[in-house]
C-alpha positions as CSV (number, residue, x, y, z in Angstrom):
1,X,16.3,70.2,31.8
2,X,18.3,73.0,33.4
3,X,21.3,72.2,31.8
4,X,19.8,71.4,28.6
5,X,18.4,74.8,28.5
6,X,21.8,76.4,29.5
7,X,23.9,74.4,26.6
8,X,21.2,75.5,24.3
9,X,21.3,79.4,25.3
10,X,25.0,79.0,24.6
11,X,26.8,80.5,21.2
12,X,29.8,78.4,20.3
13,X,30.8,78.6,16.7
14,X,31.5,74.8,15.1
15,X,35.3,76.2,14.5
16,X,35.5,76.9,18.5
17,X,33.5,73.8,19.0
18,X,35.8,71.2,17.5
19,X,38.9,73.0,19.1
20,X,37.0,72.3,22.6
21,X,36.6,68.4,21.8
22,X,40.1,68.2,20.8
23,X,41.9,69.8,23.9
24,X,39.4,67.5,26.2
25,X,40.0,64.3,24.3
26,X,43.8,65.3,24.6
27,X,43.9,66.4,27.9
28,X,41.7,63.1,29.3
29,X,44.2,60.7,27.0
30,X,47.6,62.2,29.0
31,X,45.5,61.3,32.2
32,X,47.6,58.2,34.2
33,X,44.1,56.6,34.3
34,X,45.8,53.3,36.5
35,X,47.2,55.6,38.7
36,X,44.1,57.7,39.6
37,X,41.7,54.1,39.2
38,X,44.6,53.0,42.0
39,X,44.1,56.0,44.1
40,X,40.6,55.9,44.3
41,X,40.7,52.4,45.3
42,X,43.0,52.7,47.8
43,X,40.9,55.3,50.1
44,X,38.0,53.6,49.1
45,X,38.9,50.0,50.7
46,X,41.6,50.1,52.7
47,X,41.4,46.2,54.0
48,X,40.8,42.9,52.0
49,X,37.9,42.2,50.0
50,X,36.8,39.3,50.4
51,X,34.5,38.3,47.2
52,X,31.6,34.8,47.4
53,X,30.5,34.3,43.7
54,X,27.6,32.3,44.5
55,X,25.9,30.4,41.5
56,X,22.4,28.6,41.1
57,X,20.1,28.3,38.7
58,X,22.7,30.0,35.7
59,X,24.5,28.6,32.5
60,X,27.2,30.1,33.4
61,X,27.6,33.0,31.0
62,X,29.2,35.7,33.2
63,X,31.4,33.1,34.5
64,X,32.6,32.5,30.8
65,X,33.0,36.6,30.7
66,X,35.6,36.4,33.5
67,X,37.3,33.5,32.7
68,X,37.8,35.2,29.2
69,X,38.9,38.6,31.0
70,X,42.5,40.0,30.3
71,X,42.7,42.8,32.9
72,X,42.4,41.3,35.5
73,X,42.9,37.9,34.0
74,X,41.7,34.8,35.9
75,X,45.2,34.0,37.6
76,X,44.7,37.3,39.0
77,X,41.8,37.1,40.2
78,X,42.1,33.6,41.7
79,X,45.7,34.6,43.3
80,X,44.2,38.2,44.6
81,X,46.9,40.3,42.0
82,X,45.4,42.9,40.4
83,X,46.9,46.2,38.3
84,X,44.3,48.1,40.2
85,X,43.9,46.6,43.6
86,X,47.5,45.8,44.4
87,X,48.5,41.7,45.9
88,X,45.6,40.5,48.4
89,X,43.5,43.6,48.4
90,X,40.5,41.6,46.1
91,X,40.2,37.9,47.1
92,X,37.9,35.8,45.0
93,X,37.6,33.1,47.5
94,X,34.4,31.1,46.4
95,X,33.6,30.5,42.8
96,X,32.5,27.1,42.4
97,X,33.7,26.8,39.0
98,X,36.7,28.4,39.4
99,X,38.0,27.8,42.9
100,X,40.4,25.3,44.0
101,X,38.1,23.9,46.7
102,X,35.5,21.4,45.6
103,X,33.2,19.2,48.2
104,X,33.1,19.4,51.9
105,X,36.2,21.8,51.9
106,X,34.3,24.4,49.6
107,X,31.5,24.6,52.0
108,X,33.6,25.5,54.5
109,X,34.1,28.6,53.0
110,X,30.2,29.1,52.5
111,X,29.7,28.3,56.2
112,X,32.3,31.0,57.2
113,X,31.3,33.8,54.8
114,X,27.5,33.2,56.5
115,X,28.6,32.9,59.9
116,X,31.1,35.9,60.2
117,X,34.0,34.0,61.5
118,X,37.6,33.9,60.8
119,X,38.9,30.9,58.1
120,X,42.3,29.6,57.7
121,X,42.4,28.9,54.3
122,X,45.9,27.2,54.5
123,X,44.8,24.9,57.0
124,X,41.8,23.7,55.5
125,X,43.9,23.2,52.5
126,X,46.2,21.1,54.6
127,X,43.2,18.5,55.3
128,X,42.3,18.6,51.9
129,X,42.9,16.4,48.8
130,X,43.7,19.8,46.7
131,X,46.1,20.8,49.9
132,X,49.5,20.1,48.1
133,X,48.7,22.3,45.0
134,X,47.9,25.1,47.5
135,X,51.1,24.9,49.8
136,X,53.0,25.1,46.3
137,X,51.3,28.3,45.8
138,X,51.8,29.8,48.6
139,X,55.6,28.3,49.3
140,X,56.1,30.3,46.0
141,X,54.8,33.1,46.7
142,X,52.2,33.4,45.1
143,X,49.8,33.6,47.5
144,X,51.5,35.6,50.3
145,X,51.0,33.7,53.5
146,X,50.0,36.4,55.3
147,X,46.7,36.3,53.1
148,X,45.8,32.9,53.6
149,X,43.4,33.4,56.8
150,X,40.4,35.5,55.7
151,X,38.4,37.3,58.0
152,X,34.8,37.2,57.2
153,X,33.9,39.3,60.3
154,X,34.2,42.4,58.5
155,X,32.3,41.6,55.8
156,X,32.3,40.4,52.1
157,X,31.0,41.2,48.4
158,X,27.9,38.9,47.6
159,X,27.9,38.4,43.8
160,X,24.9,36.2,42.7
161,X,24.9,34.4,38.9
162,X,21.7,32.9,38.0
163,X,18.2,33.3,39.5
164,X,16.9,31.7,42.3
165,X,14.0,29.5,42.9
166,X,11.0,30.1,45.6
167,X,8.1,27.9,44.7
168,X,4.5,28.8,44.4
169,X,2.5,28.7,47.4
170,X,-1.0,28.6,45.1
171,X,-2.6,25.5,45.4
172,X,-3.1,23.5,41.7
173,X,-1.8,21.3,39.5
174,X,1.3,23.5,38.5
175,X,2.8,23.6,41.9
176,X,6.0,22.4,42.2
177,X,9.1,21.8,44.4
178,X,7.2,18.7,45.9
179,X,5.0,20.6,48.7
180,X,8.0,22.1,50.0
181,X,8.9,26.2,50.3
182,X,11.9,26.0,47.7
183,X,13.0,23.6,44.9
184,X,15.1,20.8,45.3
185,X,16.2,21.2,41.5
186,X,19.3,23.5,43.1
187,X,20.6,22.7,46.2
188,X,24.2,22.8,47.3
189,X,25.7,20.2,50.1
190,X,23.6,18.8,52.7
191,X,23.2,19.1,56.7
192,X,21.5,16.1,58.9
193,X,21.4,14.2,55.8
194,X,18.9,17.0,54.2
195,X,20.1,19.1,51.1
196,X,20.4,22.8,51.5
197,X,18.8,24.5,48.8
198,X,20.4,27.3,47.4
199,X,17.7,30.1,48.1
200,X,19.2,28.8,51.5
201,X,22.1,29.3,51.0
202,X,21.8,33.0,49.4
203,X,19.6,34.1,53.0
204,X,22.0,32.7,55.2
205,X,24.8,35.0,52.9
206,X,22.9,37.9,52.6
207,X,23.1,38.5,56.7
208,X,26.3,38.9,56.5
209,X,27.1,40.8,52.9
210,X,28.2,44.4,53.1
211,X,27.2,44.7,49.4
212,X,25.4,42.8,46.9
213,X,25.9,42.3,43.0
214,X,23.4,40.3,40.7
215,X,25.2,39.8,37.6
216,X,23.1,38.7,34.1
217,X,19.0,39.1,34.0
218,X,18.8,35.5,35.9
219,X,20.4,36.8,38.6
220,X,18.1,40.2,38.5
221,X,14.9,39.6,36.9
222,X,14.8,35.7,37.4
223,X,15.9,34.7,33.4
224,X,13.7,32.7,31.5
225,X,12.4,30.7,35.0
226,X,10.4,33.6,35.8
227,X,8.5,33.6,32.8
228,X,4.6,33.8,33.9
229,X,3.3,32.6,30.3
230,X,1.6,29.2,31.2
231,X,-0.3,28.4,28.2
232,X,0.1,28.8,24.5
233,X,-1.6,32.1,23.2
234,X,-5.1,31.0,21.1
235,X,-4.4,31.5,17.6
């Protein structure tokens, strides 16, 4: 309110007005805006960034935004080059519909990011089926060798798509998830011949995350699964 009430005590003719909004919209359009964004992003995180894109319950629609992005693109984001960033400084290394990974080996990476160890991404590759397309990449240089074993000791980016599901512990005909504490409707690998569910999943991340980004209303507010309306308004 304080600087409401000082813009409105001020007299500024429309003439000097207009010649204000001009010089600022010149001065901020002759502003190298990739160079300050690179700047800033360089004292702000000077080591990688290792980023887990974690899906569950979702239909994928900020998935669809980034694979649609142009700047970063997705071979940017899946090789780690970005204008802003600079080679390996971002590193989107799980994002199941994305990633190069798939099975076993994917949970690898899940089972590192939660556990706060040290991964070497071009030897799991090298025991994997995918393992050839990844050599090539890196052999290339695409994917700078030196970038291929992530440390997940220092942290990584949590980004959660979709929302996830905690059943009901209220006795009645509407409780779900068969007597157990979470649905099996979303579960992701399995351990001891059980599934892990992926409310599992997201605690055992979420020890480890420096920072944590819910992307779409599933992911914040719970989407259309956390609707409470049970019955049909009368009338």
């Amino acid at each position: 309110m304080a600087l409401l009430d000082t813009l409105k005590g001020l007299k500024m003719s429309r003439r000097d007005f207009m010649k204000l909004g001009i010089s600022s919209a010149v001065l901020l359009a002759t502003l190298d805006w990739r160079h300050i964004i690179r700047a800033f992003a360089k004292s702000a995180a000077p080591f990688e960034i290792p980023i887990v894109w974690f899906e569950s319950q979702d239909c994928a629609g900020e998935t669809s935004s980034i694979v649609q992005a142009v700047d970063p693109d997705l071979v940017d984001m899946l090789t780690g080059f970005t204008s802003v960033m600079g080679p390996g400084t971002v590193k989107l290394l799980f994002h199941e519909a994305i990633m190069l990974e798939f099975g076993e080996y994917s949970l690898e990476i899940l089972k590192a990011a939660a556990e706060g160890r040290k991964l070497d991404l071009l030897e799991l590759a090298r025991e994997s089926p995918f393992g050839k397309y990844y050599s090539e990449l890196v052999k290339a240089g695409v994917i700078p060798e030196e970038h291929t074993v992530v440390d997940f000791s220092k942290g990584f980016i949590l980004v959660l798509e979709g929302s996830f599901p905690v059943c009901s512990t209220e006795p009645g005909p509407r409780t779900t998830c068969m007597n157990r504490n979470e649905a099996l409707y979303c579960y992701i690998g399995e351990e001891h011949g059980k599934p892990v569910t992926c409310t599992e999943w997201v605690r055992r991340l979420l020890s480890n995350a420096l920072a944590v980004v819910a992307v779409g209303t599933c992911a914040a507010y719970g989407g259309i699964r956390s609707n409470k309306v049970l019955e049909v308004p009368p009338g």
